[in-house]
C-alpha positions in Angstrom: 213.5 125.0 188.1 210.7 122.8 188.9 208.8 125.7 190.8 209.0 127.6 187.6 207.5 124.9 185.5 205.0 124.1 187.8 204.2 127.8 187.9 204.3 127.8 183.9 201.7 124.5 184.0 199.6 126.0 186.3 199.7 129.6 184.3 199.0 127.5 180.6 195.9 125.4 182.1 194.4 128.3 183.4 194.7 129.7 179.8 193.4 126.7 178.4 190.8 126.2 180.6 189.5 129.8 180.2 189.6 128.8 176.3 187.8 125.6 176.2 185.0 126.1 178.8 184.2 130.5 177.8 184.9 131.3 181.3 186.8 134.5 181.6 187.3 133.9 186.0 190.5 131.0 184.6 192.4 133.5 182.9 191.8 136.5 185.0 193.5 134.1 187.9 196.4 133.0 185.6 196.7 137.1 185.5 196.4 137.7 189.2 199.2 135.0 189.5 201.1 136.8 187.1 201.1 140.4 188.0 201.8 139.1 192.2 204.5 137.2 190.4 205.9 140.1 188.4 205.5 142.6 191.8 208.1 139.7 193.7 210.8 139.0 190.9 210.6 142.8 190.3 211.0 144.2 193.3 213.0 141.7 195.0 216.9 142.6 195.7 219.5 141.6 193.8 223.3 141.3 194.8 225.7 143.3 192.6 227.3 140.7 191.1 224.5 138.9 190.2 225.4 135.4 188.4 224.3 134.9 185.1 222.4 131.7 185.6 220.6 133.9 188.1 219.6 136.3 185.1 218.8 133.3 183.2 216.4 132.0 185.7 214.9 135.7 186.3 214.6 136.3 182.4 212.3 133.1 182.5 210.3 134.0 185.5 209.2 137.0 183.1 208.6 135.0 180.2 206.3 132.5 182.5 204.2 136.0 184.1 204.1 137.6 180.8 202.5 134.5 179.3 199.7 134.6 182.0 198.9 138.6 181.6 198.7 137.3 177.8 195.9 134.8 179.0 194.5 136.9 181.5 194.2 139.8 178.9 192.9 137.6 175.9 190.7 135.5 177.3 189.9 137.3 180.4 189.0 141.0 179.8 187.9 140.8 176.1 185.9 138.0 176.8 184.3 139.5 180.1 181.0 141.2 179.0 180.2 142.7 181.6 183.1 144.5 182.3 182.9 148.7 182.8 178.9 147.5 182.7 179.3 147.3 178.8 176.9 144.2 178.6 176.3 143.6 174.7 172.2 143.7 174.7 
């Protein structure tokens, strides 16, 4: 539990940071982060009797990623000017 909050501070200061100081790099790592994170819970095996405070715990890891391709898509790509070399002039 404490990895996942600490992964869920880590994923909201990005956010915030990319927020208060304009700068779009923040949030675009909060969404690398996120989208590694996604590949691992994702793809990772599960037993077949899978208990359900392990579902509980892998329903939150996808709340914590989702939250950071949020930031990562807000404040990150429709922020970045520059991006597809469609610079506003």
């Amino acid at each position: 539990m404490r990895t996942l909050l600490a992964t869920y501070a880590g994923i909201l200061m990005l956010g915030i940071a990319s927020l208060l100081t304009q700068n779009h790099y923040f949030a675009n790592i909060a969404g690398f982060i996120s989208a590694i994170g996604f590949m691992i819970i994702f793809f990772k095996d599960r037993p077949e009797n899978e208990s359900d405070s392990a579902k509980k715990m892998r329903r939150y890891w996808y709340i914590v990623f989702a939250t950071g391709i949020f930031f990562s898509l807000i404040f990150g790509s429709f922020w970045n000017t520059h991006m597809g070399n469609m610079e506003v002039r």
